[in-house]
C-alpha positions as CSV (number, residue, x, y, z in Angstrom):
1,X,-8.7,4.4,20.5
2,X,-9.4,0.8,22.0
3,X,-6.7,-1.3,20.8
4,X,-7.8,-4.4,19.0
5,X,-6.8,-7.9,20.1
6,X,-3.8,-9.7,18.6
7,X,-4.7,-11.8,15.5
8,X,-4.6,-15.2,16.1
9,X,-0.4,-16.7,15.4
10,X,0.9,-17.4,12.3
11,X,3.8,-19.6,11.9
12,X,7.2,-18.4,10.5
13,X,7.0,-19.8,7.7
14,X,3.6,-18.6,6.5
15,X,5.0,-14.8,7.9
16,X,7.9,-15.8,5.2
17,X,5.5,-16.2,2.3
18,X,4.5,-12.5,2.3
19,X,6.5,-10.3,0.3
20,X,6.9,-6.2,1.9
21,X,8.8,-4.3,-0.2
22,X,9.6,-0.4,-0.7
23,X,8.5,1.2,-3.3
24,X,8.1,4.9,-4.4
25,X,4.7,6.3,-5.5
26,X,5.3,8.3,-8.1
27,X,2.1,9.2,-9.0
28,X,-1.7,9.0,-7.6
29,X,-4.2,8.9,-10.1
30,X,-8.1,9.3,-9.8
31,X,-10.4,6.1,-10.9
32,X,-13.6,7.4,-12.5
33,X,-16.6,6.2,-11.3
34,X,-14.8,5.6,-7.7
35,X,-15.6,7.6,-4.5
36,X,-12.5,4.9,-3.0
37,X,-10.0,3.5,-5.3
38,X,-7.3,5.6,-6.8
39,X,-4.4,3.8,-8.8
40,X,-0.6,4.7,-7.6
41,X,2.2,3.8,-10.1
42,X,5.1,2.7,-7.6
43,X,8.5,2.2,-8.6
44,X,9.5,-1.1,-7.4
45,X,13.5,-0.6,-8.3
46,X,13.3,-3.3,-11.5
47,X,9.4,-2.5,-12.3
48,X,6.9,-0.1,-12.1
49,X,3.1,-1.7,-10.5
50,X,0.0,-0.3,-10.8
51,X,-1.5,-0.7,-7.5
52,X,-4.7,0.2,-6.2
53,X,-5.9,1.5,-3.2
54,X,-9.0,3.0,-1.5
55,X,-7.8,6.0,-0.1
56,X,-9.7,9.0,-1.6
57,X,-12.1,9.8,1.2
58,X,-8.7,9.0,3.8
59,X,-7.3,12.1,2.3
60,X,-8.5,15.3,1.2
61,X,-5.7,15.3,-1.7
62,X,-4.8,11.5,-2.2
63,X,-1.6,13.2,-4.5
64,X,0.4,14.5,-1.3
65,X,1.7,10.9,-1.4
66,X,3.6,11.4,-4.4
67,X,6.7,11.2,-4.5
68,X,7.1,9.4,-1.0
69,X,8.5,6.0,-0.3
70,X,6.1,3.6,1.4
71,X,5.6,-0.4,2.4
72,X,3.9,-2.6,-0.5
73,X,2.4,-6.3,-0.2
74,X,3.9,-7.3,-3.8
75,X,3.1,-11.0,-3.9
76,X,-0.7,-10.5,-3.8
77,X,-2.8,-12.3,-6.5
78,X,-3.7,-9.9,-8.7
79,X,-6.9,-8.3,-8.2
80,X,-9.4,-6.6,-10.5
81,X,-11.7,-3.7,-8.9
82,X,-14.1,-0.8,-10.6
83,X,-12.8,-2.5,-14.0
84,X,-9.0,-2.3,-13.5
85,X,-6.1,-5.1,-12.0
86,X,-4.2,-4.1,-8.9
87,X,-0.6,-6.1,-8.2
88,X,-0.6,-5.3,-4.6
89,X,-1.3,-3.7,-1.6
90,X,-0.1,-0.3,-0.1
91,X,1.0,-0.3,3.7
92,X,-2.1,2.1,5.4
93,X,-1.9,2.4,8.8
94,X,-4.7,3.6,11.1
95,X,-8.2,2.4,8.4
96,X,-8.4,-0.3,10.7
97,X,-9.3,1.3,13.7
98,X,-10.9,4.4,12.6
99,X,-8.0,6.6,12.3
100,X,-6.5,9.3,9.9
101,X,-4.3,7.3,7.6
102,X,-0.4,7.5,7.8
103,X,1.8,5.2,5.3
104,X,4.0,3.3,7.3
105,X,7.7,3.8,5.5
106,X,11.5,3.1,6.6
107,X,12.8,6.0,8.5
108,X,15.5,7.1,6.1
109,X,15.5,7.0,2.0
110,X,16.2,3.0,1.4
111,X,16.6,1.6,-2.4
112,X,13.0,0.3,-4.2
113,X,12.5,-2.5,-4.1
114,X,14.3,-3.3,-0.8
115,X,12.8,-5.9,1.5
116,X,11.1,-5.6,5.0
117,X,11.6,-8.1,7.4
């Protein structure tokens, strides 16, 4: 892999104004009519979400991820795709450079809902 260069800088306070929480998928469901998007119901700690994401040709079954905890953009404008609103954005690493995908998550069982940064 050729590493990309470094996005151009960002000041504190606009890293400040994006919202990473935890959150536990607890299930993957399929979107008809989509070869991408499937939705995930993630347990936020005080809410559920229904976030969508376009990993059904990353994986060959997108529902190995239930059940595991994972990084979420929560603060995202809402966003509606393939006739349905997603409230955020799951944590994928690797789609950007052509890799397998790999959820980035803390390295031990945190609360939902807990903040990164």
């Amino acid at each position: 892999m050729k590493v990309a260069p470094v996005k151009p800088t960002v000041t504190f306070e606009d890293f400040e104004k994006v919202d990473i929480r935890v959150g536990t998928i607890l299930r993957v469901e399929d979107i008809e009519g989509s070869n991408k998007l499937v939705r995930l119901i993630v347990d936020l700690g005080d809410h559920e979400r229904t976030i969508l994401a376009g990993i059904k040709q990353e994986r060959e079954n997108p529902s190995e991820i239930e059940g595991c905890q994972a990084l979420f953009v929560v603060n995202l404008a809402p966003r509606k795709m393939m006739g349905e609103v997603s409230e955020g954005m799951l944590f994928d690493l690797g789609y950007a450079d052509g890799l397998g995908p790999a959820l980035a998550v803390p390295e031990k069982a945190v609360p939902n809902g807990t903040r990164a940064g």
